[in-house]
N, C-alpha and C positions, 0 to 999 in steps of 0.2 A: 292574562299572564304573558308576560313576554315570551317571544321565542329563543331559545338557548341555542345559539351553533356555534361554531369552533372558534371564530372569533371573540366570544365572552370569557375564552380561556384568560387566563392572567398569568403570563409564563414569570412573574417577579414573585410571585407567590410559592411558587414550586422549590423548595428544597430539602435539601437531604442531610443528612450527617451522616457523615465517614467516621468508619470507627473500624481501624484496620493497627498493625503494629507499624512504629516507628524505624524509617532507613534511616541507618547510620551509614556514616562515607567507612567506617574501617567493617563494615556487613559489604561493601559492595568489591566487585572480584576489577582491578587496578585495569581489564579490559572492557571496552564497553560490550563489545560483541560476547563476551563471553557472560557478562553479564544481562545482555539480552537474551541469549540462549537458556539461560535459571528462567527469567522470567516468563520468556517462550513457552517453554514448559510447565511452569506455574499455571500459566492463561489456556494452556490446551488440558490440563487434568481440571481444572476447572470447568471443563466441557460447557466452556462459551463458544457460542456459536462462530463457527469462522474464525476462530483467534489471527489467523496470517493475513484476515481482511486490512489494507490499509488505505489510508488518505493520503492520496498522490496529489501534492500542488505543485505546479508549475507557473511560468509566469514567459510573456513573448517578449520581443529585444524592447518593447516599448512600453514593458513592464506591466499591462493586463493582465492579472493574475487566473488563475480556473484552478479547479479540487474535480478529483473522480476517487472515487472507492475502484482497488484492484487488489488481488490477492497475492501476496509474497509465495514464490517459488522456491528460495533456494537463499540462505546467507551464510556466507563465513567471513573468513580475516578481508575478506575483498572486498565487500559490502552486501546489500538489499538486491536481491535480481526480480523482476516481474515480467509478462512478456505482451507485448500489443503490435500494433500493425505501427506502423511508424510513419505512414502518412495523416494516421490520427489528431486531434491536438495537440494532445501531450506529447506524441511523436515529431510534430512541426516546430512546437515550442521548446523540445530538448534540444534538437537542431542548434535552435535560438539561442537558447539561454541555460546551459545546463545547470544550475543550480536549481536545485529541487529540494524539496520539504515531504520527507514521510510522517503517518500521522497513525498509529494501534492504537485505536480508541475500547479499551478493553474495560467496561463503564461497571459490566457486575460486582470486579473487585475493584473497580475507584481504582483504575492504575490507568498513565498510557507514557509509552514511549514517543518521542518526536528527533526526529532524524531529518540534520540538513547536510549537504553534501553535494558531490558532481556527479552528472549522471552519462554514463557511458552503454555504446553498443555491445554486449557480446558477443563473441565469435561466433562463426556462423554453424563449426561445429558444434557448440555447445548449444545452439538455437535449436539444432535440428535435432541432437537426442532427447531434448525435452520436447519438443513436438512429435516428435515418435511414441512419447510418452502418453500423448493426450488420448482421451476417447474418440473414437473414429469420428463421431458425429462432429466434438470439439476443431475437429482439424477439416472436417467438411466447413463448418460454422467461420472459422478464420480464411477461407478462400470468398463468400455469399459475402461477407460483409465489409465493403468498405469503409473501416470506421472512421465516425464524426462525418462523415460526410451525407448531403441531401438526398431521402431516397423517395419516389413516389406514393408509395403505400407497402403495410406490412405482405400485402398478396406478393409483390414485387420480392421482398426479401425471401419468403417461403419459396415463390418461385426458380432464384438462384439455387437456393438450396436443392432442391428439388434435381434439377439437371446436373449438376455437382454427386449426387447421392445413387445417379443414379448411371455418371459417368466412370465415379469410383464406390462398387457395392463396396460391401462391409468383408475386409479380412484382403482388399487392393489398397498399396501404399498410397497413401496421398503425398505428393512432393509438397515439400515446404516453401510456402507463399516467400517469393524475394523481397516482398515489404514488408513481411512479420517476422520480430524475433525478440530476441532481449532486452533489458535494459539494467545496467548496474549503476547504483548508487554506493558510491562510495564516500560513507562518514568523516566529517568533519566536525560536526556536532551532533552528542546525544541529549538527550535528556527522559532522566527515568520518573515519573511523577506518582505520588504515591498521595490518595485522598488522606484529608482526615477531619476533624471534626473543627469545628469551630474557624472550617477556612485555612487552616495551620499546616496545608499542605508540605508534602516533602518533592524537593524539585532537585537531586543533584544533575549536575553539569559535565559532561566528561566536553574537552576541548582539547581537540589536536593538535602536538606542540614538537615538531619533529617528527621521529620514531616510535613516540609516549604518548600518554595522557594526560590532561592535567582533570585534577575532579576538581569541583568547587559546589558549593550550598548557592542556591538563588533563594531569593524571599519569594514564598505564594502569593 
């Protein structure tokens, strides 16, 4: 009998059917942010896991694209804020080329948002009360790691850590790393996507146009 491993998967094979209610453009609220916020809500009473998890892609002046999963911190009328070390990829490549692509891949209810836009620093106040905010260990963890960058072995990481933790116990401030802080993405295109069956997705479009918005239906 042959052996079966994960290769003999057949991913063409695999499909689902959506079977969820239909978006109307006059059901959707004329902001998109505000609009994302229902649905925000929607995806956290849902108690899926990590709802604020998103797909961060970026791309460098020379147009090489990369994707990371990072978790949404904070949005309003301004945009998306998340927070990294900025000598990171994504940090070197926002530098580069600030157009960025957010991605809620929120699968349980066959919904995702996808968010393009420019992405900008945060103030350094506003960096620093949400790093105040983190767990001690998190704000130990962002001083130990240079991210994206080459490290010897995992001992090595532990190690930083280690003298870090041991330099600021638990309930001493840790100052805020000058290479880490925000990042805001501010929308220029949303799109709200909504599964359904027979492939007959709902895709509206909100599009930046001034002040406004304009909505518009794309074909699935």
């Amino acid at each position: 009998m042959a052996r079966v491993t994960d290769m003999d998967l057949d991913p063409s094979a695999m499909r689902k059917q959506y079977r969820s209610e239909i978006v109307l453009e006059d059901g959707l609220d004329e902001d998109p942010m505000r609009q994302f916020a229902l649905w925000f809500r929607q995806a956290a009473d849902s108690h899926l896991f990590e709802p604020n998890a998103m797909v961060v892609s970026t791309a460098d002046a020379a147009g090489r694209p990369s994707s990371r999963t990072v978790l949404l911190k904070q949005f309003d009328a301004r945009g998306f804020v998340f927070y990294t070390n900025y000598g990171s990829r994504k940090g070197r490549e926002i530098d580069a080329n600030p157009q960025v692509s957010l991605l809620f891949p929120w699968h349980p209810i066959a919904r995702q948002v996808i968010v393009t836009g420019t992405a900008t620093r945060v103030g350094r106040d506003e960096t620093a009360a949400y790093f105040r905010s983190r767990p001690h260990g998190s704000q130990l963890g962002a001083w130990a790691s240079e991210q994206s960058r080459v490290i010897p072995s995992r001992a090595e990481l532990d190690r930083r850590y280690a003298e870090l933790a041991a330099r600021y116990p638990e309930g001493e401030q840790v100052p805020v790393p000058t290479e880490w802080g925000g990042i805001r993405v501010a929308a220029d295109e949303v799109e709200f996507w909504q599964g359904h069956e027979n492939r007959l997705h709902d895709r509206l479009h909100y599009v930046r146009e001034g002040e406004g918005w304009r909505i518009e239906r794309l074909c699935p």
